[in-house]
N, C-alpha and C positions, 0 to 999 in steps of 0.2 A: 804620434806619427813617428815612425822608425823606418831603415832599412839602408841597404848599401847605396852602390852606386850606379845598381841595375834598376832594382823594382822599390819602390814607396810603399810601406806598409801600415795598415792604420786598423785597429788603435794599436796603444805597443805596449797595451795585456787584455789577456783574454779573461774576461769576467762570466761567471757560469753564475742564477742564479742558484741558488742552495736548497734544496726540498729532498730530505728523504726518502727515498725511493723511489723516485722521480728523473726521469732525464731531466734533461736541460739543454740548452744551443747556445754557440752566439758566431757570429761570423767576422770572420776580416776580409777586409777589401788588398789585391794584390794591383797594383800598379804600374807600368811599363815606362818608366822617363825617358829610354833611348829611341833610338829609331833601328833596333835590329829587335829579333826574335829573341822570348827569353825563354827559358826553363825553368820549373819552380818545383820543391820537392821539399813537403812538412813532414819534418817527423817530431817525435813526444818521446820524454824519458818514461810513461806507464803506457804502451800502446795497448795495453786491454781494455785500460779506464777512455780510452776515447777514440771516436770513431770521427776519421776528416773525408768530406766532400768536396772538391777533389783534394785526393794528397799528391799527385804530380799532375803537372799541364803545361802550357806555355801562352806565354801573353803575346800578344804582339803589339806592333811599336807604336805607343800610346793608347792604348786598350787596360780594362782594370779588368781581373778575374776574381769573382767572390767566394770565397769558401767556405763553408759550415764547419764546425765543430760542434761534435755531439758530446756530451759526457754521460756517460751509463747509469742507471742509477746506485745508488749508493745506500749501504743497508748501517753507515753511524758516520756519525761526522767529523773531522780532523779537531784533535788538540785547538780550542781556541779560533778555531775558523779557518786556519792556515794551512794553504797548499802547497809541498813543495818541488810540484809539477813542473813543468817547464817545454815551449815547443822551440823546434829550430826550425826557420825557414832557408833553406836554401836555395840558389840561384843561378842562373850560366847561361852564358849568352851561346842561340840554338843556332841552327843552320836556317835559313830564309825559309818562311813558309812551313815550315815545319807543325807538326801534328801531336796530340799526346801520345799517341800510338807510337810515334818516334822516339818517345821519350823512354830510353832502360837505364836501369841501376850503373850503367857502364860511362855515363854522361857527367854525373854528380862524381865518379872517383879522382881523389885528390892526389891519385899517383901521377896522373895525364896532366900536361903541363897549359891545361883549360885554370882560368881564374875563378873559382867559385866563394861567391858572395854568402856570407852568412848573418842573420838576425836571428834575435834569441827573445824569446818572449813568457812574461810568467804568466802563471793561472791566479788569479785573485777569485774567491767565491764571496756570492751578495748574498743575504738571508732574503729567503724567495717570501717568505710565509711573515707579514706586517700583522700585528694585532690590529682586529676590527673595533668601531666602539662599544660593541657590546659587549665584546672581549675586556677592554678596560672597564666600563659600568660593572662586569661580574669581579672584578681585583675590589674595586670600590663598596662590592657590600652588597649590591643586585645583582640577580643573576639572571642568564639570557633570559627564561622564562617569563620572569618579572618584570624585562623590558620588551620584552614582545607585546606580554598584555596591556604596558603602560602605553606601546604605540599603536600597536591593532586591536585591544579591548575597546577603546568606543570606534572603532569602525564598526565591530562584531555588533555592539550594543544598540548603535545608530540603527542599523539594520535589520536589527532583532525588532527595535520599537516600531518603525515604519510598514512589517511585514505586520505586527498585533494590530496597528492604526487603520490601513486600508480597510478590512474588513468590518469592523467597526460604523468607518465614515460610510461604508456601501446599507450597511443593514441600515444606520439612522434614515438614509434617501428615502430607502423603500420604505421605513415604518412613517415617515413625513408626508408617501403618498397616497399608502395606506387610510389615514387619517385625513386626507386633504378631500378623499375617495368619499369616506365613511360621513367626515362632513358636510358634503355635495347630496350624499341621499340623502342623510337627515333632514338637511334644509328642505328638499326637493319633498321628503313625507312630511314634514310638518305642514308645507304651502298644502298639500294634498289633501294633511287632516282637516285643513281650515277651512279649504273649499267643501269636502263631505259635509265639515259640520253645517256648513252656513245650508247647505242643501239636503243636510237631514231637518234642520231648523225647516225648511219652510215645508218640506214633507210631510212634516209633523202638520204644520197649521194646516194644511192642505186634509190632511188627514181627522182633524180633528174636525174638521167642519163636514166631512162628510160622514166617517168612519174611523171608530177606534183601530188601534195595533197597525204592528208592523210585520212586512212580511219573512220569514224565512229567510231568507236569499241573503234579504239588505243585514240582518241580524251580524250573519257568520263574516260578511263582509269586511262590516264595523269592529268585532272582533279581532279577524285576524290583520286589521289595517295596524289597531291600538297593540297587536302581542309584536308585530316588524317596528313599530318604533319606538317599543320598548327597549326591544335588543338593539337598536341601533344608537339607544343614545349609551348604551352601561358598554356598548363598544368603545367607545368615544371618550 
């Protein structure tokens, strides 16, 4: 916290953080401690490297007005991290009510026997860009690759197994009811063959007391009874 004995200024340095090529922001808050109208006007020793939202205004009395700073981006980075940037905020007590539009360069001149208030603020840069842990595991000997597959190779694997499993668990169903099916007939031809036989058996006796042989019909019957439960059991 900085500033005169017009406005309160917070924080009292502007920290950007640091990324190559990158803008950056950070804001201060402007503060009114009196009960008159104040005037406020930032300026910077590189105004090309940095763009202020707003750079004049006026607070009024107990009012904060917040300001952006932008810094441009930057194509290498200073000696050791070190910036030797610097803003001034200045300040002057306005006419009541007053507007920014009221506000000209002719207000802030220290020739007119107006008090103008000054704070001085440095630019400190943060390294914007933290090494990730994969970033550390790849110094260590692994490289991101290796930890990707270490973390999402049995997701992939898990996934892989359960997509081969399904189809599998669906084909065993069907050949269980296939078989459950193939069962059912069998059983159901063999009750069949049992009853034919017991009633070729007595056709026979029936036959033998009257007349030899069998006829046609019953022959290919008996046949093709014996070739369906042939194939039904070598299904099976």
């Amino acid at each position: 916290m900085s500033g005169g004995g017009l406005l309160e200024i917070q924080p009292n340095e502007l920290k950007f953080p640091f990324e190559l090529k990158k803008q950056s922001s950070c804001s201060m808050q402007l503060t009114n401690k009196t009960d008159q109208y104040v005037a406020f006007k930032v300026k910077t020793t590189n105004p090309k490297k940095y763009c202020v939202r707003p750079n004049t205004g006026v607070v009024s009395p107990g009012s904060t007005c917040d300001v952006t700073v932008t810094m441009q981006a930057q194509k290498e980075a200073p000696p050791d991290m070190q910036c030797k940037d610097k803003f001034l905020i200045q300040s002057v007590v306005a006419e009541n009510g007053a507007t920014p539009q009221d506000i000209t360069p002719e207000v802030f001149n220290k020739e007119t026997s107006k008090v103008i208030d000054e704070c001085k603020l440095r630019v400190i840069y943060v390294p914007g860009n933290h090494p990730s842990p994969v970033h550390e595991e790849s110094e260590e000997g692994t490289s991101p690759r290796s930890s990707m597959l270490e973390n999402g190779g049995r997701t992939l694997f898990d996934s892989a197994s359960r997509s081969n499993d399904e189809p599998v668990k669906e084909k065993s169903s069907e050949e269980l009811d296939m078989i459950s099916k193939l069962t059912q007939e069998k059983t159901s031809a063999i009750q069949q063959n049992q009853k034919l036989r017991q009633e070729l058996e007595l056709l026979m006796r029936e036959k033998g007391k009257h007349h030899g042989g069998f006829s046609f019909t019953f022959l290919v019957l008996v046949g093709l009874l014996g070739v369906l439960i042939g194939y039904l059991i070598k299904k099976t």
